[in-house]
C-alpha positions in Angstrom: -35.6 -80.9 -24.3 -35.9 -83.3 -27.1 -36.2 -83.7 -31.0 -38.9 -83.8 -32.8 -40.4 -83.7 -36.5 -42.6 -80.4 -37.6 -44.2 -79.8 -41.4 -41.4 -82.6 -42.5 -38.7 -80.7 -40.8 -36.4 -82.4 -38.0 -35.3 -80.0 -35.0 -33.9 -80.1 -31.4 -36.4 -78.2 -29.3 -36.4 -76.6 -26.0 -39.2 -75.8 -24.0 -40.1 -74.2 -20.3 -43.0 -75.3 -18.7 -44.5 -72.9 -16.2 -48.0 -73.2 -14.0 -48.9 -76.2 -15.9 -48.2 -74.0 -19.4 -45.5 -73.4 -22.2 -44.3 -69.8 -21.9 -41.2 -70.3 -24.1 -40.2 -72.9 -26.8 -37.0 -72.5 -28.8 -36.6 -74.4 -32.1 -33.0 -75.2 -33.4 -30.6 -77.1 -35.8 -30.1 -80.8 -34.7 -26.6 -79.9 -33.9 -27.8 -76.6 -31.5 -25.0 -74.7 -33.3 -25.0 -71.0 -33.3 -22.7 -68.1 -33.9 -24.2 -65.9 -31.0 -21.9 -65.8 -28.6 -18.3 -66.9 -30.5 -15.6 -64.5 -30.4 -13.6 -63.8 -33.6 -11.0 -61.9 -34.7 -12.6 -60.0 -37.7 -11.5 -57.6 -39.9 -13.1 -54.2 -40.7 -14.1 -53.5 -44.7 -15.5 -50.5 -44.3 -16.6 -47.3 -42.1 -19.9 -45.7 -43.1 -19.3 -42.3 -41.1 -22.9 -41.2 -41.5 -24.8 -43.7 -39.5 -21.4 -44.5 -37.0 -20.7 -48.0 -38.2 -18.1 -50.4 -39.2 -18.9 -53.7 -41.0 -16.4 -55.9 -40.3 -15.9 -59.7 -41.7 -15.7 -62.4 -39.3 -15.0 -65.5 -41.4 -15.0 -65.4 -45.4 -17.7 -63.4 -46.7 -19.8 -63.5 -43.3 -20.4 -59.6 -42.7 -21.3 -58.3 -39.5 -22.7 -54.7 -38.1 -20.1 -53.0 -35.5 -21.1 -49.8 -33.6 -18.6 -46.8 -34.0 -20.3 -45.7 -30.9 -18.8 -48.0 -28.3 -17.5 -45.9 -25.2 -14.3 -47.7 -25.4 -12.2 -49.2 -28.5 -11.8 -52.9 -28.7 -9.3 -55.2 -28.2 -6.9 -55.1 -31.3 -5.3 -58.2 -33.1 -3.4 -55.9 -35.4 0.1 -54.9 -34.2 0.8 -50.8 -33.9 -0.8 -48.2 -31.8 -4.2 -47.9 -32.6 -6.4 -44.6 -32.1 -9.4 -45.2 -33.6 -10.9 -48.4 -35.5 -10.0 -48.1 -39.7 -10.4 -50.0 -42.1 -8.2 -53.0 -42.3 -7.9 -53.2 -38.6 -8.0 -56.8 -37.0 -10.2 -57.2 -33.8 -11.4 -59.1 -31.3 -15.1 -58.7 -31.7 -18.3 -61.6 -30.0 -21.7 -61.9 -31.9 -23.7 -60.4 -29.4 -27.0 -60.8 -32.1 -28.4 -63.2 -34.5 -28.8 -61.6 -38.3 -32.6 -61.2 -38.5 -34.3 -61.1 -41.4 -32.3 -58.3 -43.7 -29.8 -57.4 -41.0 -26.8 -58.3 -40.2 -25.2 -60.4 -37.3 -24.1 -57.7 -34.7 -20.8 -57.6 -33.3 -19.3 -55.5 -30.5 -16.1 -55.0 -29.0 -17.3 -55.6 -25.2 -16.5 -59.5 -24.7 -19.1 -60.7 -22.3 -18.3 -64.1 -20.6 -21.4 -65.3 -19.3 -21.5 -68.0 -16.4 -24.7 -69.4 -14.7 -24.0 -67.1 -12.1 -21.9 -64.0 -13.4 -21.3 -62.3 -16.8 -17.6 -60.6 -17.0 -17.5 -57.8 -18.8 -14.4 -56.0 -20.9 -15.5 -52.8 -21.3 -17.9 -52.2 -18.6 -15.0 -51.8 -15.4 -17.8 -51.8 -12.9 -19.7 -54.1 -10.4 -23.6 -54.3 -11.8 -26.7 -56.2 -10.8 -29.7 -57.6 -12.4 -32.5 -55.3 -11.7 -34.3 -58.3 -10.2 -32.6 -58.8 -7.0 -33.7 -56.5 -4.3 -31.5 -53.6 -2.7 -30.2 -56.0 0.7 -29.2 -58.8 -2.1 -27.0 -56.7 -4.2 -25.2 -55.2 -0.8 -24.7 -58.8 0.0 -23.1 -59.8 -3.1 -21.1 -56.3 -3.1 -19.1 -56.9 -0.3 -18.6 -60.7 -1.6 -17.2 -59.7 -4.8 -15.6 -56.2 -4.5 -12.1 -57.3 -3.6 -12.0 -59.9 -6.2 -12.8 -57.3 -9.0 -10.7 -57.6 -12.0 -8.7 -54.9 -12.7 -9.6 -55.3 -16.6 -13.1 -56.4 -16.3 -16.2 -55.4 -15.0 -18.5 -58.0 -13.3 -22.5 -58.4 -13.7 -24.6 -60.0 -11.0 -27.1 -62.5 -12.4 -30.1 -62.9 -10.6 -29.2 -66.9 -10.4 -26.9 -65.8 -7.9 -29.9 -65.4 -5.3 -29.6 -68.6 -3.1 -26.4 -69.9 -4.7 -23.4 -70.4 -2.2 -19.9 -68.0 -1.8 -17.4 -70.2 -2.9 -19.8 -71.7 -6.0 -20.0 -68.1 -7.3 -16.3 -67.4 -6.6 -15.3 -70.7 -8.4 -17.3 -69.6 -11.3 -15.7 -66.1 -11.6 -12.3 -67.3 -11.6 -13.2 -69.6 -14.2 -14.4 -66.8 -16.6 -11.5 -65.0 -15.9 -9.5 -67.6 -17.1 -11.4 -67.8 -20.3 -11.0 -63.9 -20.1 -7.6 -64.2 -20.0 -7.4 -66.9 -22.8 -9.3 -65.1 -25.2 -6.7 -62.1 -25.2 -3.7 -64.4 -25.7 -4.9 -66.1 -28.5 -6.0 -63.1 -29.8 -2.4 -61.4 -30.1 -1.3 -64.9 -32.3 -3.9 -66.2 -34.1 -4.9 -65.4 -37.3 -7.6 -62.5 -39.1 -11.1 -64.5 -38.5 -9.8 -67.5 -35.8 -12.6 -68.9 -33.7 -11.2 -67.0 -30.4 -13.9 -68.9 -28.2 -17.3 -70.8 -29.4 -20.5 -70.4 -27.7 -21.5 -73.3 -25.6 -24.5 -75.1 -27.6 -27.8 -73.3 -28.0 -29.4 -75.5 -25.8 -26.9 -75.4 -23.2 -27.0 -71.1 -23.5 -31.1 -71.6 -22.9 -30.5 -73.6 -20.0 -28.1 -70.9 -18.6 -30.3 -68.4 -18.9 -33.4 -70.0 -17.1 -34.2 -69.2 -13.4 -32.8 -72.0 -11.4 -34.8 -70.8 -7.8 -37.9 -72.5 -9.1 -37.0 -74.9 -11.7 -38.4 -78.4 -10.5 -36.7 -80.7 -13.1 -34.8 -80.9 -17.0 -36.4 -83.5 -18.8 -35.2 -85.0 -22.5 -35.4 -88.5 -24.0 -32.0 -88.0 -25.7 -29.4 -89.9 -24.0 -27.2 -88.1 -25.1 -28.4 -84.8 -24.3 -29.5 -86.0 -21.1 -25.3 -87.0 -19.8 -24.1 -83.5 -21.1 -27.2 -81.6 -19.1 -26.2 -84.3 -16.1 -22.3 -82.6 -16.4 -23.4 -79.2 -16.9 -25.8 -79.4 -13.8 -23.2 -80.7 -11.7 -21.5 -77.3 -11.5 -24.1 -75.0 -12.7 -27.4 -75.8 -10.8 -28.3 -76.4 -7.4 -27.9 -79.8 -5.7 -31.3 -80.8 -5.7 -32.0 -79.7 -9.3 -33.7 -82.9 -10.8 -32.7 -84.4 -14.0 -34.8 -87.1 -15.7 -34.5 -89.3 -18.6 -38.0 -90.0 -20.2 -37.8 -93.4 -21.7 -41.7 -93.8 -22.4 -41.6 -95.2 -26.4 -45.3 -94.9 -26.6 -46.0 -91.1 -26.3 -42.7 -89.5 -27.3 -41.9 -86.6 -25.1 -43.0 -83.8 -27.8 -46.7 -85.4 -28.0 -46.8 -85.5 -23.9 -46.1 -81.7 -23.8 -48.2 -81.3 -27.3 -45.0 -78.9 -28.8 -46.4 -79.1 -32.0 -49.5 -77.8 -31.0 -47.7 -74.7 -29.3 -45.8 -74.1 -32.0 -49.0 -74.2 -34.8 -50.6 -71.6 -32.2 -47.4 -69.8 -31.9 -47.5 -68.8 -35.3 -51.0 -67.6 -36.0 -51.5 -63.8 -36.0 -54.8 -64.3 -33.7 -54.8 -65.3 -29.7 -58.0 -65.9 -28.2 -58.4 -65.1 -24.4 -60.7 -67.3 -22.1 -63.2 -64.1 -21.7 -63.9 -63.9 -25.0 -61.7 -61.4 -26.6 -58.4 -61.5 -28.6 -55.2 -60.6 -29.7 -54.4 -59.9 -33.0 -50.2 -60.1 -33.2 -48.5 -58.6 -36.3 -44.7 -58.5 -36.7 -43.3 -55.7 -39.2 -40.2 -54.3 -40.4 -40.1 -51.7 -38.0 -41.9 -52.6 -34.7 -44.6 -55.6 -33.4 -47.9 -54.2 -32.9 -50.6 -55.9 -31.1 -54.4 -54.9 -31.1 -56.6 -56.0 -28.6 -60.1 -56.8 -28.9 -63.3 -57.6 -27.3 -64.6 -60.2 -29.3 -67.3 -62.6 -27.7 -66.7 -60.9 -24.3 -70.2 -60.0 -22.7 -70.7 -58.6 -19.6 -73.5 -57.0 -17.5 -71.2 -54.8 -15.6 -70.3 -51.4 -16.4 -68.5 -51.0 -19.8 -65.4 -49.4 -17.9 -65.0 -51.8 -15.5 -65.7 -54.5 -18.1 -62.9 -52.7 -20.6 -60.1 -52.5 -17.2 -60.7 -56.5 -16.8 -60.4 -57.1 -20.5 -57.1 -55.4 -20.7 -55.6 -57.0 -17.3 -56.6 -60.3 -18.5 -54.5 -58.7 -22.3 -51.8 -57.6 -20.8 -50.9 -61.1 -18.7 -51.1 -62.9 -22.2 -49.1 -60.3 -24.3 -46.4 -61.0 -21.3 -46.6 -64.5 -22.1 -47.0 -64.1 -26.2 -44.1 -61.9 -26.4 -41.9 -64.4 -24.7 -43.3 -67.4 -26.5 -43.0 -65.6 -29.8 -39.3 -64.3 -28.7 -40.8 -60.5 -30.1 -38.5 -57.7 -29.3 -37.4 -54.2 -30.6 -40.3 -51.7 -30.3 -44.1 -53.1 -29.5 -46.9 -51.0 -29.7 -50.1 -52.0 -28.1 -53.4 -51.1 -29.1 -55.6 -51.9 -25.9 -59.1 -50.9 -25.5 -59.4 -47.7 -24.6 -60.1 -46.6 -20.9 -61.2 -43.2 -19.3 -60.2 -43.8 -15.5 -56.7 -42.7 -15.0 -55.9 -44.5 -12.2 -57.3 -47.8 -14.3 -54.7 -46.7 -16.5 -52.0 -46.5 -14.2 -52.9 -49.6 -13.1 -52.4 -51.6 -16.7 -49.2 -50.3 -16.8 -47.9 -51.2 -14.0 -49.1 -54.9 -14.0 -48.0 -55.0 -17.6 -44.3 -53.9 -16.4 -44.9 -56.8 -13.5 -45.8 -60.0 -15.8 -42.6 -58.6 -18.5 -40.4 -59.0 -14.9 -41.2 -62.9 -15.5 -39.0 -62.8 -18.3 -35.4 -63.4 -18.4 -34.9 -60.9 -21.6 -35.7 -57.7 -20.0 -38.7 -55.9 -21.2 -40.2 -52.5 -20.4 -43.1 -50.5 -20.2 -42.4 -47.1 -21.6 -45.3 -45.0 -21.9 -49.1 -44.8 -22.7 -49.4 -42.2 -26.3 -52.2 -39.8 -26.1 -53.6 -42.1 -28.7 -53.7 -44.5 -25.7 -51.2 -46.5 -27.3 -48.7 -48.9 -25.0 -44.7 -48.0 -25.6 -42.8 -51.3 -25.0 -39.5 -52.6 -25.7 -37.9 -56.2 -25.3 -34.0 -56.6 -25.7 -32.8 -58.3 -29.0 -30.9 -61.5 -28.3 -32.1 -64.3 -30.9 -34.3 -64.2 -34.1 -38.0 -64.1 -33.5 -40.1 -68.1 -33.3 -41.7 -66.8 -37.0 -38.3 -66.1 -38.4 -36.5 -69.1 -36.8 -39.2 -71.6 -37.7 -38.8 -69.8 -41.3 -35.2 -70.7 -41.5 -35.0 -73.9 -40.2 -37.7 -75.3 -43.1 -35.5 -73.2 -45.4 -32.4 -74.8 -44.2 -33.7 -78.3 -44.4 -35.1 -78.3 -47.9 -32.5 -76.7 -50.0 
């Protein structure tokens, strides 16, 4: 973690090495302030009945898209009985998506509290798990956390939880339970668009999120981002998580890890693979569609088996790109066509492998008849392109 100077533009960056390679870099504001995450207590303008949707204000003149779909209604500010949401309603809503590019922030009505371990949930009165952790670990962590469900909360299992001891998980959901709790008081006092709760830093909501089973150390040369990591760690991370302030004023910590150099590469359309081929990567309005091609790649084996190894060898990096790139919605992948079924089957099911690497679930949905790879990647934050876009904006108006 460190900051660093791109195209003229200062920014805070955080980046994850893995295997001796960056798989994800997040630029951000020096200050690493973001709305995703704060709760509010907005107010609804207006109902749209024909596509089910609210937009409701959160502070002056800051719009935001709410789902009339939600099983359950939210928390209401307002005093009365409330039925339904209408507009003029006050209510308790978190950013649970950036605006990206002509759409607006997303709000919902389900508070999620999200710990290193746990996420409470308001609307979701159930105990869930990741989908990483294997059948024997959520039974373990079932009969853990079963009697200390929340009778107005659900509870998610994170896959962090895997190692981590009883009484540190424990701690931590009491502690978002108490935030829980806190949110709903100063909801029924405070005023139409109060900052209910604000989102830790982003760089602190990066560091949540990262797998903590394999991570071998946090490095930064900030001091100062290096003691509020230290106090972070101290509750969030295991014991013998490493943390290390780089102090070398010769090679700044951006050149040793060449982030420039990701980032440049990061943005270009076209992705060369060591075989030969490439990717070409093009983000639209609708969807991200990525083509894969042969290229230089020669071979003097069959042209099947030479197409099967160019598309493993694809599908690895598009795992990779999509997380580096932060691409979500619908992807549609173009990759070179094979006859074998069983090849087939096989592409897919690696492909659905390497997006398990991810922290922001991704899925493999289906191969068209056109031969065409289905994928999907949740929406959390703005895409690199569209950050990186905002940020120079940002700094020279």
């Amino acid at each position: 973690m460190t900051s660093m100077e791109y195209k003229g533009v200062s920014m805070l960056t955080a980046a994850l090495e893995e295997n001796g390679r960056i798989c994800q870099i997040n630029p951000m504001g020096m200050s690493g302030k973001c709305i995703l995450g704060n709760i509010y207590i907005g107010k609804v303008k207006n109902i749209v009945k024909n596509i089910h949707a609210a937009f409701v204000e959160i502070a002056d003149g800051q719009m935001c898209y709410y789902s009339m779909d939600e099983k359950e209604l939210p928390v209401f500010a307002s005093p009365g009985k409330h039925e339904k949401v209408k507009p003029g309603d006050e209510l308790v809503v978190q950013v649970a998506r950036e605006g990206m590019k002509t759409k607006l922030p997303y709000v919902t009505g389900n508070l999620n509290f999200t710990g290193h371990y746990l996420v409470l949930t308001s609307h979701r009165r159930e105990l869930g798990f990741s989908g990483k952790l294997t059948k024997a670990e959520k039974q373990q962590f079932r009969q853990l956390l079963e009697e200390y469900m929340p009778l107005n909360a659900g509870i998610i299992v994170r896959t962090n939880c895997r190692g981590a001891k009883a009484e540190e998980i424990l701690k931590e959901l009491e502690e978002l339970k108490e935030r829980y709790e806190m949110v709903l008081q100063k909801g029924s006092s405070r005023v139409c668009f109060s900052l209910l709760e604000e989102s830790i830093p982003e760089y602190m909501q990066i560091l949540q999120n990262v797998y903590t089973q394999n991570l071998e150390e946090i490095v930064t040369d900030d001091r100062n981002l290096y003691e509020r990591i230290s106090q972070y760690a101290r509750t969030a991370f295991p014991e013998n998580t490493a943390i290390r302030l780089y102090e070398d004023k010769l090679l700044p910590l951006y050149k040793l890890y060449s982030l420039e150099s990701v980032l440049e590469h990061a943005l270009h359309e076209r992705v060369w693979l060591k075989s030969g081929g490439f990717l070409v990567i093009q983000q639209t309005e609708a969807f991200v569609c990525i083509d894969v091609n042969t290229g230089k790649y020669t071979s003097n084996k069959e042209m099947e088996e030479t197409f099967r190894k160019m598309n493993q060898e694809a599908a690895a990096e598009i795992a990779v790109q999509l997380r580096l790139r932060n691409l979500s919605g619908i992807i549609l992948i173009d990759f070179i066509n094979m006859k074998d079924q069983n090849h087939k089957k096989e592409l897919l099911e690696n492909l659905q492998a390497y997006l398990n690497r991810d922290p922001v679930k991704g899925t493999v949905v289906d191969m068209t008849s056109l031969n065409i790879v289905e994928v999907t990647r949740k929406k959390v934050r703005r895409p690199l392109q569209e950050e990186m876009r905002e940020l120079i904006k940002e700094a020279f108006l």
